[in-house]
C-alpha positions in Angstrom: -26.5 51.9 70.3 -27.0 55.2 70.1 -26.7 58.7 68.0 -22.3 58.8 68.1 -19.2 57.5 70.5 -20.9 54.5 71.5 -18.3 51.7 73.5 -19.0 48.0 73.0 -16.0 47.3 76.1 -14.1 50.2 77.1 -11.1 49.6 79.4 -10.0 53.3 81.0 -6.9 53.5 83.0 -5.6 56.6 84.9 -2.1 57.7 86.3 -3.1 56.3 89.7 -4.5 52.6 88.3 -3.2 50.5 85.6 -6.0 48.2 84.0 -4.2 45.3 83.4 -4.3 41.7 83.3 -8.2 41.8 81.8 -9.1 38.6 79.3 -11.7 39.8 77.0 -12.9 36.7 74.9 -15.1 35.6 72.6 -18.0 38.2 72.7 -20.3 39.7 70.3 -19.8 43.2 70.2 -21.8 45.4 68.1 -21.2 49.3 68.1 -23.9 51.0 66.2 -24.7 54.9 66.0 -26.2 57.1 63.4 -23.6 59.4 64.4 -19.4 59.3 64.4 -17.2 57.6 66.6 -18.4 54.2 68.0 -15.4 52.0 69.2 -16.4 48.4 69.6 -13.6 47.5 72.2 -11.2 50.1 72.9 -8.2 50.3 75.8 -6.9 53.5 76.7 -4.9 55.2 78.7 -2.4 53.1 80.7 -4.3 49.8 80.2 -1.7 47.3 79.4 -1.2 43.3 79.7 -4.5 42.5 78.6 -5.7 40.0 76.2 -8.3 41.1 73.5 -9.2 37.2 72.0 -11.5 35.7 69.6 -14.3 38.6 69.7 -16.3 39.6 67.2 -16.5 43.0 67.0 -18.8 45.2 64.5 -18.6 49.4 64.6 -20.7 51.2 62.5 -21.6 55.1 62.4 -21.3 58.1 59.7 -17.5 58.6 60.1 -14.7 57.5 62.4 -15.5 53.5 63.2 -12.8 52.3 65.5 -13.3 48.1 65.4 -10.3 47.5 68.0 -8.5 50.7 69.4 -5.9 51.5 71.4 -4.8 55.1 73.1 -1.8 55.9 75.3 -1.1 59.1 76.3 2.4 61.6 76.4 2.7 60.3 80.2 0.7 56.8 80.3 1.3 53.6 78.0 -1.1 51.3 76.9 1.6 48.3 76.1 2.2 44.6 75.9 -1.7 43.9 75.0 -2.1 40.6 72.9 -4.9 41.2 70.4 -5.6 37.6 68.4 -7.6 35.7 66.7 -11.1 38.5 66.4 -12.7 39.1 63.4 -13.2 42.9 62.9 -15.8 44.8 60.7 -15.8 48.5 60.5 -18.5 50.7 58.7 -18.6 54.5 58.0 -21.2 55.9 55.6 -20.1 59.6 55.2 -18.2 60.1 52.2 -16.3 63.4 53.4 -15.7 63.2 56.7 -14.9 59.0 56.7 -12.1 57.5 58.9 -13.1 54.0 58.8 -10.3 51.6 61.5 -10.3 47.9 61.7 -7.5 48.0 64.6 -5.7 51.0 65.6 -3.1 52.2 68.0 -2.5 55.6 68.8 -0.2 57.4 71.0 2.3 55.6 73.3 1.7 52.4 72.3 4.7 50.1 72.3 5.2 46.1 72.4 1.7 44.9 71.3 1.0 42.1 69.3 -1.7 41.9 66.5 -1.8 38.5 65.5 -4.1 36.3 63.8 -7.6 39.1 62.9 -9.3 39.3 60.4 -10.2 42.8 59.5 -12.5 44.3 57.0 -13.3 48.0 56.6 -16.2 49.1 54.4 -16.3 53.0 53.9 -16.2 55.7 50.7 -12.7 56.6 51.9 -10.1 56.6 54.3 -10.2 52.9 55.1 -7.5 51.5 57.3 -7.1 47.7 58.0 -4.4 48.1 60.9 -3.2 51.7 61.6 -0.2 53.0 63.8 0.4 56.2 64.8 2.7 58.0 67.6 2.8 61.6 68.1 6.4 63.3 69.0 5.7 62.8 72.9 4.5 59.4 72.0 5.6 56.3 69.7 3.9 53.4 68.2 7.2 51.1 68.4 8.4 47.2 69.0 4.9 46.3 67.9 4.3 43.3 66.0 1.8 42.2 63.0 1.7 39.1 62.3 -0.9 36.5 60.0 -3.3 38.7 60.1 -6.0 38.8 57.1 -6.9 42.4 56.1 -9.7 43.7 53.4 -10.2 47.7 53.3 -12.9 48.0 50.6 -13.6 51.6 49.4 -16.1 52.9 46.6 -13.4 56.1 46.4 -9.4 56.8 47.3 -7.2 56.3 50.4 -7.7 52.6 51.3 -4.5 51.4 53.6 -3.8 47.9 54.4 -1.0 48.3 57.2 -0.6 52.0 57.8 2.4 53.3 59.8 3.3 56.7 60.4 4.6 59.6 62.8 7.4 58.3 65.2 6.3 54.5 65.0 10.0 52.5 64.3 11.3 48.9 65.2 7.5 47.2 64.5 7.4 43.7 62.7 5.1 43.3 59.7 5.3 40.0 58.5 3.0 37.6 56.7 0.1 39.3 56.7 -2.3 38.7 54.0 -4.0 41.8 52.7 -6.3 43.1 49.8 -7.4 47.1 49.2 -9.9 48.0 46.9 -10.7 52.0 45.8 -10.8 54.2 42.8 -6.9 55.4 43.9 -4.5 55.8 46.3 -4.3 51.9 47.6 -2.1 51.0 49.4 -1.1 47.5 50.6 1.5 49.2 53.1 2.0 52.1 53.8 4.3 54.0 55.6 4.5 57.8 55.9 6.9 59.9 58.0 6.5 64.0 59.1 8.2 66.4 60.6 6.7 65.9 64.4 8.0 62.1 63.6 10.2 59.5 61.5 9.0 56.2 60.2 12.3 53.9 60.7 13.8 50.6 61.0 10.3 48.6 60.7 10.7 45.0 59.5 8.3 44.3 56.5 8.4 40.6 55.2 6.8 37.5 53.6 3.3 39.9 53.5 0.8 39.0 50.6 -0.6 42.5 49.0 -3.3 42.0 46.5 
């Protein structure tokens, strides 16, 4: 704990070493700072093959609370990681400047599955249960969300279930079970294309959206 961008477990790999083949289970992870950006497990940067399993993991700061997070690269993926069964609570206090994530992938990040969480954010805005995002050098693609149970809980707008958006195509979204709760702007799922990046041929089915 500290003031901001405080790591619970922090798995960094670099174009020379892939971190792969890493079990992280059942641990107690609490990432706390009075400041933004605390990630309470996050694999970046061509760390792929590991397992992320029965953790609980806690992130609290003033804005930007990453519970579970996942970075590639233009030039380095971070794929085939199987993140199940953790319970995930994110926290943000700061009502302007909030991006509250329960999971999120980001950038070359392709093949994963997210199965089996359950996530809860708890900020004034901008709350995201599971968020993917590519950039145009680098998809979010053939990832797969499955059965996992989802609360985003904000006292203002912009609270996202399953958020997709910016080249991330071909992911499964199925059976998920997910509540939002805001003034406006909820959304169960959401999917949003741009101009650096299409939103296509993503399978959404059997998902509960209250």
């Amino acid at each position: 704990n500290g003031t901001a961008t405080n790591y619970g477990i922090y798995l960094l790999g670099t174009a020379y070493a892939q971190i792969s083949a890493n079990s992280i289970l059942s641990n107690s992870i609490n990432a706390t700072g009075s400041g933004a950006s605390n990630y309470g497990i996050f694999l970046s940067s061509n760390a792929s093959n590991n397992i992320v399993s029965n953790n609980s993991v806690l992130a609290f700061g003033t804005a930007t609370s990453y519970g579970i997070h996942l970075l590639g690269t233009a030039t380095l993926m971070t794929n085939f990681n199987n993140i199940s069964s953790n319970y995930v609570f994110t926290s943000c206090t700061a009502a302007a400047t909030t991006n509250c994530y329960g999971i999120y992938l980001f950038t070359n990040t392709n093949l994963n599955n997210i199965s089996l969480n359950t996530v809860t954010t708890n900020g004034p805005t901008r709350n995201f249960g599971i968020h993917l995002a590519g950039v145009a050098t680098g998809p979010a693609n053939n990832n797969t969300i499955i059965s996992n149970t989802i609360n985003t809980n904000g006292s203002t707008t912009n609270n996202w279930g399953i958020h997709l958006t910016i080249n991330s195509n071909n992911n499964t979204v199925q059976s998920n079970t997910i509540t939002t709760n805001g003034t406006t702007l909820n959304y169960g799922i959401h999917l949003l294309g741009a101009t650096t990046g299409s939103v296509n041929n993503n399978l959404i089915h059997d998902n509960i959206i209250a």
